[in-house]
N, C-alpha and C positions, 0 to 999 in steps of 0.2 A: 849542706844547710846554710852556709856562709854566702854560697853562691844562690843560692835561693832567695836570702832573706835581700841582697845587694840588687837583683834583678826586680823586685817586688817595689825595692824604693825607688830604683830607676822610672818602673813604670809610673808610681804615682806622682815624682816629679815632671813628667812627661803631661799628664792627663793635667797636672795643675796647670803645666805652662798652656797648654788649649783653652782649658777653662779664662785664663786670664785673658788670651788672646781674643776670646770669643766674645768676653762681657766687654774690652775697652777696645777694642779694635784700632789703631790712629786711621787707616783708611775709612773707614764708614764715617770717622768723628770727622774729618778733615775734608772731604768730602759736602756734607752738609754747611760749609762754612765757605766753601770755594764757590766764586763766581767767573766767569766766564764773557769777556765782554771785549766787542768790536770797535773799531776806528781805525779811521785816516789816520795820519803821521801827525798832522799839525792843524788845529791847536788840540785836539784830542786827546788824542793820541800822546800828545807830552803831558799832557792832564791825569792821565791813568795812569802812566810809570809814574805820576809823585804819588798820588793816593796809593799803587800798590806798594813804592819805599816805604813811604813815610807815614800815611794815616790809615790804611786799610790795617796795617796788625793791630795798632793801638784799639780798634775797632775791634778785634779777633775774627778780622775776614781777609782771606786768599784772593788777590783778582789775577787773574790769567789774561793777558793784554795779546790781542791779536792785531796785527797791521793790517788795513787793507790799503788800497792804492787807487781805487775810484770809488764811484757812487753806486754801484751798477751792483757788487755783491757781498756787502755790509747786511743788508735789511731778507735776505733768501736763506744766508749764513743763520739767520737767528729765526726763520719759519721752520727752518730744516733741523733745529736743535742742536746745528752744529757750534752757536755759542747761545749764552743765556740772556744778553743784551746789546747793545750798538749806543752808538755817541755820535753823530756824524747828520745827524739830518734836521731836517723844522717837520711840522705835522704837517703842512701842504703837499711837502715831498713822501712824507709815509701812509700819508690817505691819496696820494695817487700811484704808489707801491699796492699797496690793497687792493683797490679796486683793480687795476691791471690783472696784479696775479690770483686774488683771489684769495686771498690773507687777510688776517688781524689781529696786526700789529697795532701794543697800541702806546700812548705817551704814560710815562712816570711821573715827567715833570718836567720844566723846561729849566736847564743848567747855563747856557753862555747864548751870548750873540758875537756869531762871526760876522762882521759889518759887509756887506758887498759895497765894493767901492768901484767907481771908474778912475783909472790909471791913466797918467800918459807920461811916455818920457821926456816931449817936447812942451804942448799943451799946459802952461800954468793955473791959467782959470776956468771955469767956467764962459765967464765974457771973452776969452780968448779961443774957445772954441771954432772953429772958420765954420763960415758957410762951405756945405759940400765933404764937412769933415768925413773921414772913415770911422767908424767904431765896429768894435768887435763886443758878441755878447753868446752869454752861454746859449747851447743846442738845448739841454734838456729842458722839458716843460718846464718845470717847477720854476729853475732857475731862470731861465727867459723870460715869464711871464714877473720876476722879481726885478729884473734890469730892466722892464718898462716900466714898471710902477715906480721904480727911482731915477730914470730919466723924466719919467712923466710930473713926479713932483715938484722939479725946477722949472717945468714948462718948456721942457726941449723937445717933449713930442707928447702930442694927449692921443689917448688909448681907448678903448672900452671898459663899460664899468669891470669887467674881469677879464683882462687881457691874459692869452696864453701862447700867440707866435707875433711874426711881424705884419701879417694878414689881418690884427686888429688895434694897431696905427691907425687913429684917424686923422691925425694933422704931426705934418713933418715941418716946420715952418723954416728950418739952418738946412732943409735939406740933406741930412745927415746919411752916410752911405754904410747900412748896416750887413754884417759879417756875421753867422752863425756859425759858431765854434765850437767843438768839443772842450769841456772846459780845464782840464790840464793843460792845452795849449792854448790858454788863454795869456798867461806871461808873454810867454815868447810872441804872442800877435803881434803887442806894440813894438817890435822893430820896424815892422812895417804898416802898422795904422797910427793913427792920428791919436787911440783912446782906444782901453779895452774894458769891460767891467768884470771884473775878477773875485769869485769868492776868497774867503780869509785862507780857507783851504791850501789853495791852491798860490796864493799871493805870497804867503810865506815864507814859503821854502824858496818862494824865488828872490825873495830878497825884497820885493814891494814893500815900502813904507810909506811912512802918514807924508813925504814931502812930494809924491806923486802921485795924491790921490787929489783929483777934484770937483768929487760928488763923494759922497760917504753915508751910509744908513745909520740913524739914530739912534738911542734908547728906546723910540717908540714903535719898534720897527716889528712886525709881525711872524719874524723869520727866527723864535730863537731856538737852538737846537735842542733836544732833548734825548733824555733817556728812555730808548724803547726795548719793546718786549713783545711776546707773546701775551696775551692777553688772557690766559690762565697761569702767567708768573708774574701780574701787577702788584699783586699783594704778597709774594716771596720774602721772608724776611730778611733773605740775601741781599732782594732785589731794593727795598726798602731802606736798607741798611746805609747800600753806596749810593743812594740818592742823596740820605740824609750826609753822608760826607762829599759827595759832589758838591753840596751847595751851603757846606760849612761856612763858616769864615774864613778858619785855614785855607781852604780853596779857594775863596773869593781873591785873601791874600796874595796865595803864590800867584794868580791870574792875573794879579793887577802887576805885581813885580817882573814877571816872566814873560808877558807879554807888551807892555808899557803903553797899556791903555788899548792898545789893536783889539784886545778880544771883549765882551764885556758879560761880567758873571751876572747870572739871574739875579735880583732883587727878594 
């Protein structure tokens, strides 16, 4: 009888713990609050680790920070649902991702501008440019088609109304001897050219700073990156959520402190 009636409460202590397990579950709860999101190392990439330390709980959101290491598979990574966002591009570069592969991907919002600048370790000015000089400039469309629009602005070479390689150079006038590059090895160019135009990306971590750069993309500049997605998680409250803390002031903050001035936060 004893043993009966001790067997009876075990069970129903059993059946409560399910029952509780089933109504509050922390997986399912925790779950709908977790985001999932891409970047390069720098300046991104360091941007996400503070929002996931420091502002994403205060928020009551989880981000999950994935490194990548080129341009190439950030934007496949989040068609394929393998994460739920990316940081790392401008929409020139994610509407020539689309159309390519045949996605739609689309913008949240635009969060920072990584300035493209031309470098050089010798090269002080601009006016000191030589005739004949080397320069080195990104391979991929996007970015090539950005290093002539910022060459072309100082009048070191005019272009086409929408230039995309060196085939739409229409006027060379310093004669400039142009190097298509992969753009991680874009740093190390300048040992041996005269000047390379390096996104913020990639200038970074090599140590490039404001006292060798001499051309530099402005505030007005049409390249700034954003928060992309799939385009049936624009409207995600997850997704929604770390926009509205991307582009906090806290953020703006640590952005201006962390990176001292190099990067520049959306307006």
């Amino acid at each position: 009888m004893i043993r009966s009636t001790i067997l009876k409460a075990a069970a129903a202590g059993a059946a409560a713990v399910l029952a509780l397990s089933a109504c509050g579950s922390p997986s399912s709860s925790s779950a709908s609050e977790t985001i999932k999101v891409g970047a390069l190392a720098v300046p991104a990439g360091d941007m996400l680790k503070h929002v996931k330390r420091e502002l994403a709980p205060k928020e009551g959101l989880t981000v999950e920070y994935k490194e990548f290491s080129d341009y190439n598979t950030p934007n496949p990574a989040v068609s394929d649902g393998d994460i739920d966002a990316n940081l790392f591009q401008n929409t020139t570069f994610m509407e020539t991702y689309n159309k390519a592969a045949g996605k739609n991907l689309v913008s949240v919002g635009k969060v920072y501008l990584p300035p493209m600048a031309l470098y050089s370790n010798e090269v002080k000015s601009l006016d000191a440019l030589a005739e004949g000089a080397s320069v080195a400039i990104p391979n991929d469309p996007t970015n090539e088609a950005r290093a002539l629009k910022l060459l072309a602005s100082k009048g070191l070479i005019e272009v086409t109304e929408n230039p995309i390689t060196l085939k739409d150079v229409t006027a060379n006038p310093k004669n400039l001897k142009f190097t298509e590059i992969e753009n991680a090895s874009l740093p190390q160019a300048l040992n041996d050219k005269d000047a390379a135009i390096v996104t913020l990306a990639f200038a970074l971590p090599a140590g490039l700073s404001t006292d060798k750069q001499i051309l530099v993309e402005g505030k007005d500049s049409a390249y700034y990156n954003v928060l992309a997605v799939n385009a049936d998680k624009k409207d995600d409250a997850r997704v929604q959520k770390l926009y509205k803390i991307l582009t906090s002031q806290e953020m703006k903050d640590f952005v201006q402190t962390e990176f001292k001035g190099l990067v520049i936060p959306a307006s």
